[in-house]
N, C-alpha and C positions, 0 to 999 in steps of 0.2 A: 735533417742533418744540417748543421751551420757547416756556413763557407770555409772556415777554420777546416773542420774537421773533413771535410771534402777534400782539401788539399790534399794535408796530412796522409789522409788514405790513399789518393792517385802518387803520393812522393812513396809510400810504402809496395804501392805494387811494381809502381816502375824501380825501386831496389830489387825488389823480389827476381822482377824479370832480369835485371840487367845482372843478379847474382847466379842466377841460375844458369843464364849464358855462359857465363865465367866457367862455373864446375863443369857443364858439356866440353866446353872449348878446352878443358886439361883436362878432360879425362880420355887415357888413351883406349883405342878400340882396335880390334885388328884393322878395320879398314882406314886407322887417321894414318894417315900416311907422315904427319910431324913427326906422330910417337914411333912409329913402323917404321925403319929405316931401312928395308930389304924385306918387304911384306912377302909371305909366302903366297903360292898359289893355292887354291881350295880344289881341296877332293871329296869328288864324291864316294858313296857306297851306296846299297842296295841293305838294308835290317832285313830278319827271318820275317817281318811282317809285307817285306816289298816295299816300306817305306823308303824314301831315299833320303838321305843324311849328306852333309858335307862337313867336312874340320869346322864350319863356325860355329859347332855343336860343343864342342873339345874347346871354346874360349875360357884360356885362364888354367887352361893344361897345357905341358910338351907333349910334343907329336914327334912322332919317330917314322919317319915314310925311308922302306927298304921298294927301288925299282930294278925291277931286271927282265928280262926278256919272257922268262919264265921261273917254275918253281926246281927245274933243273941243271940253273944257272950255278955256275962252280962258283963264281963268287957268292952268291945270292945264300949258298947252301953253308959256306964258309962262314957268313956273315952271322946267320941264322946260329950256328954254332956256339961263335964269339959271345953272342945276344946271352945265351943260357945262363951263364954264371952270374947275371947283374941283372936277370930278370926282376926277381925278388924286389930290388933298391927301385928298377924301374918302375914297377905297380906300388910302391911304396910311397913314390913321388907322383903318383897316379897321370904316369905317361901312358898315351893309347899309341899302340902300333899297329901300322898300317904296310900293305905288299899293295904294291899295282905290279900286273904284268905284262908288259908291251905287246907281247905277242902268242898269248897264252891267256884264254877266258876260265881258263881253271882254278877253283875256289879248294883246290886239296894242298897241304902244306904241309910238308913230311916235316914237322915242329912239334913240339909242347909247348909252344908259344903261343897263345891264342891270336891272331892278326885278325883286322879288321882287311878284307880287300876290296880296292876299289872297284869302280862299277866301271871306269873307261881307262884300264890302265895307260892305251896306247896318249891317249891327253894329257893323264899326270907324263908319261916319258916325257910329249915335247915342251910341257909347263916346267920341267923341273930340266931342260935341254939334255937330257939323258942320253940322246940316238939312239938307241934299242940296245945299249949298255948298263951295266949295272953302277946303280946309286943311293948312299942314305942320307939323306937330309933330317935334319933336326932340326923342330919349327919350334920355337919362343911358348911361353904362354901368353904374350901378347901377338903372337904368329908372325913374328918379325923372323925371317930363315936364318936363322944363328949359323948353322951348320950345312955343306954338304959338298960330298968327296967321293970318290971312284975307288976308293981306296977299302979296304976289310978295315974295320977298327977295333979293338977291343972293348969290351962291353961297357967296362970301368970308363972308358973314353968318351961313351954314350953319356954317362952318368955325368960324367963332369962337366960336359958341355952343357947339360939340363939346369947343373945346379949352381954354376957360376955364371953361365951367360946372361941370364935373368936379373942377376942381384947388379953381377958387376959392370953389366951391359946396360943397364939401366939407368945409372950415372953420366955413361958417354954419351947416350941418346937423349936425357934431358940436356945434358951441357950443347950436341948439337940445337934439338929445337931453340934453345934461347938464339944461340948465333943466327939459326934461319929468323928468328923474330926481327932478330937485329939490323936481318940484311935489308 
């Protein structure tokens, strides 16, 4: 190989690498914290095989995390109600939902909603600062916490949050990381 073409090649790899950096360094992930602006916490579960799973299984999906003390929780049961009628839209936008329960290891859920439950609710309660109250959070598909309130919401309200927080929220968090570049 002449000296020429030695070069050549060592200028082509060091492009290679220096582009490659580039696409990692913007590509957002739930853990880059530029793109995450309000990065959610991770929960786990327990599969029928005993595997254990956490939300960074669900990367590039909304997550819907309903916390309450138990599955007898008036709100929790309120909530679970609301949930029915937007079910449909929600598996449609292929959101996975999830119950932890603070104070309750019980895996029975008077629904037809299928929920995924976590494996230590009492941890999601103080990860998502709940106190042994009831909460729904709504995680990004990038797992940035778009959403979460103490409040019952209508299910439509679920939906909406899923389907504009993403598009239009995505704009305001590239327009931040430029300014953090900038600082």
């Amino acid at each position: 190989m002449s000296t020429r073409a030695a070069i050549l090649l060592s200028i082509a790899v060091v492009a290679l690498v220096a582009a490659t950096a580039t696409i990692n360094a913007q590509t957002p992930t739930r853990s880059s914290h530029k793109a995450v602006v309000r990065p959610a916490p991770e929960i786990a579960w327990h599969e029928l095989s005993d595997t254990l799973r956490t939300t960074a299984a669900f990367r590039g999906r909304p997550i819907v995390v309903l916390i309450a003390p138990d599955a007898n929780d008036k709100s929790f049961r309120r909530q679970v109600r609301r949930l029915r009628p937007s079910f449909n839209r929600l598996t449609a936008s292929n959101t996975a939902l999830l119950v932890a329960f603070s104070r309750s290891n019980d895996i029975r859920i008077p629904s037809d909603i299928p929920f995924i439950v976590a494996a230590n609710g009492a941890k999601v309660d103080a990860d998502f600062a709940a106190n042994g109250q009831y909460r729904i959070a709504i995680i990004g598909r990038d797992g940035n916490l778009d959403y979460i309130t103490s409040k019952v919401i209508p299910g439509q309200r679920v939906v909406d949050v899923i389907i504009n927080s993403y598009a239009s929220q995505a704009a305001e968090r590239a327009k931040q990381v430029s300014q953090m570049a900038n600082d």
